[in-house]
C-alpha positions in Angstrom: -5.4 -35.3 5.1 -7.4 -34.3 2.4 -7.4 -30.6 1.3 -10.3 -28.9 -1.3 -9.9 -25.8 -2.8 -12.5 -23.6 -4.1 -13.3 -19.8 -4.6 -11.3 -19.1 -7.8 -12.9 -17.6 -11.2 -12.4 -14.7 -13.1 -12.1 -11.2 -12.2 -12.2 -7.7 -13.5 -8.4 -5.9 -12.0 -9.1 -4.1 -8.9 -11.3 -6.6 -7.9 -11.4 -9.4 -5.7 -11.7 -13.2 -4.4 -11.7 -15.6 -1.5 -10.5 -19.0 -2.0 -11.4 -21.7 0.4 -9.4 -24.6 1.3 -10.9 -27.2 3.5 -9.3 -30.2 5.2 -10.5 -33.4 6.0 -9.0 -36.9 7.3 -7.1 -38.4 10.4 -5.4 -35.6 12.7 -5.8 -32.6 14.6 -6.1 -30.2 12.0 -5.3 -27.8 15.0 -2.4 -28.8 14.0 -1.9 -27.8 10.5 0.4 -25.7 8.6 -1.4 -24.5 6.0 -0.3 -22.3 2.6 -1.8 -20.7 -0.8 0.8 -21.5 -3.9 0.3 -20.4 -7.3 1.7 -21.6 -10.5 1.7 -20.1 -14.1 2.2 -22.8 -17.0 6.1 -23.0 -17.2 7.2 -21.6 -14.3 7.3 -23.3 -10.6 4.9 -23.2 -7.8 5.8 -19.7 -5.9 4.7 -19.4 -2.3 1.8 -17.1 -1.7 0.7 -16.8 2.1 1.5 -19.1 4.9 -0.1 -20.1 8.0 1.0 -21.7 11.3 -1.1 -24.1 13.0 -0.8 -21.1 16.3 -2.0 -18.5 13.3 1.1 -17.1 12.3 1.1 -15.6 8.9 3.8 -15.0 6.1 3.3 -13.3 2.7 5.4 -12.9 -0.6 6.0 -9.5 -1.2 4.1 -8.9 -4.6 0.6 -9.7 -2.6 1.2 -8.5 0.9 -0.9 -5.6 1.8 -3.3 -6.9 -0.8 -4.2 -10.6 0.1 -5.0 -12.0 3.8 -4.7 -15.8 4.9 -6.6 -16.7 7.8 -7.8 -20.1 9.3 -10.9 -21.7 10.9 -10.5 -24.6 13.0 -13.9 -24.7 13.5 -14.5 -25.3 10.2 -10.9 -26.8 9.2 -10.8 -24.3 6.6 -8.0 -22.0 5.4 -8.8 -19.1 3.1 -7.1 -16.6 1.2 -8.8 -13.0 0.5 -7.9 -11.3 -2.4 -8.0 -8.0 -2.9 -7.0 -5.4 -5.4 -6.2 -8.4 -8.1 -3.7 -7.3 -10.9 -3.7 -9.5 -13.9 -0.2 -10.7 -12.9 -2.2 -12.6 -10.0 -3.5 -14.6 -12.3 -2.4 -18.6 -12.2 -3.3 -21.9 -10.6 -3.6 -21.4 -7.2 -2.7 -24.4 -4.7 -3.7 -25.2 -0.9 -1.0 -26.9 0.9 -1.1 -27.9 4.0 1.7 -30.2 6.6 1.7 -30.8 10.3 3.6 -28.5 12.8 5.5 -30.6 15.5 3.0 -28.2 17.8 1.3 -25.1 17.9 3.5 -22.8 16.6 3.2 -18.9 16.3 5.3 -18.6 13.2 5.0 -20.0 9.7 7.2 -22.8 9.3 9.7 -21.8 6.3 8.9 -24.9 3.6 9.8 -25.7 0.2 7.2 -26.7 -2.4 8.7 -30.1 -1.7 8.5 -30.7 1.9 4.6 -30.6 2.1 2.7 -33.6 2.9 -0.5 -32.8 1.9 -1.7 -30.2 -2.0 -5.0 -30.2 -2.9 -6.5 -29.5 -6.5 -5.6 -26.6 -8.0 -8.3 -23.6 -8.6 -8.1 -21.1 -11.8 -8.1 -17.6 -10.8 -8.0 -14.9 -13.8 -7.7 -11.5 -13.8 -8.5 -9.4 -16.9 -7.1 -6.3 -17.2 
């Protein structure tokens, strides 16, 4: 599986962005579990939002209420809306994506370590 990110930049606070994260390759991506990681130089790669491959979600606290991770099969696409950006969201953000033994309603709990599949990382910036 191949995953491409896109969708980050820079942004004013308050303001907002949509990352994309589309998957390609051998699989059902049906059958995906898919998540948004971010990473500030120094520090380690911090779960963000979490999907199941039945569309189960999962948030950290600092962003929930704030972003939204949703999927398209359709499209094989994960994406991550974010809203009401504070400069402390700003980092390398990461798709990340492994395979559910079926479809499951609820995010698998994973560490950074146990996925299968990352794709490039995207700059997001937020000035305050």
């Amino acid at each position: 599986v191949q995953l491409q990110a896109c969708g980050g930049g820079l942004v004013q606070a308050g303001g907002s962005l949509r990352l994309s994260c589309a998957a390609s390759g051998t699989g059902d991506v049906n059958f995906l579990g898919m998540g948004w990681y971010r990473q500030t130089p120094g520090k380690q790669r911090d779960m963000v939002a979490t999907i199941s491959s039945g569309g189960g979600v999962d948030y950290q606290d600092s962003v929930s209420g704030r972003f939204t991770i949703s999927r398209d099969n359709a499209k094989n696409t994960a994406y991550l809306q974010m809203n009401s950006l504070k400069p402390e969201d700003t980092a390398v953000y990461y798709c990340a994506a492994d395979w559910d033994t079926r479809i499951l309603s609820s995010p698998v709990p994973r560490n950074v370590g146990e996925y299968d599949h990352w794709g490039p990382g995207t700059q997001v910036t937020v000035s305050s």
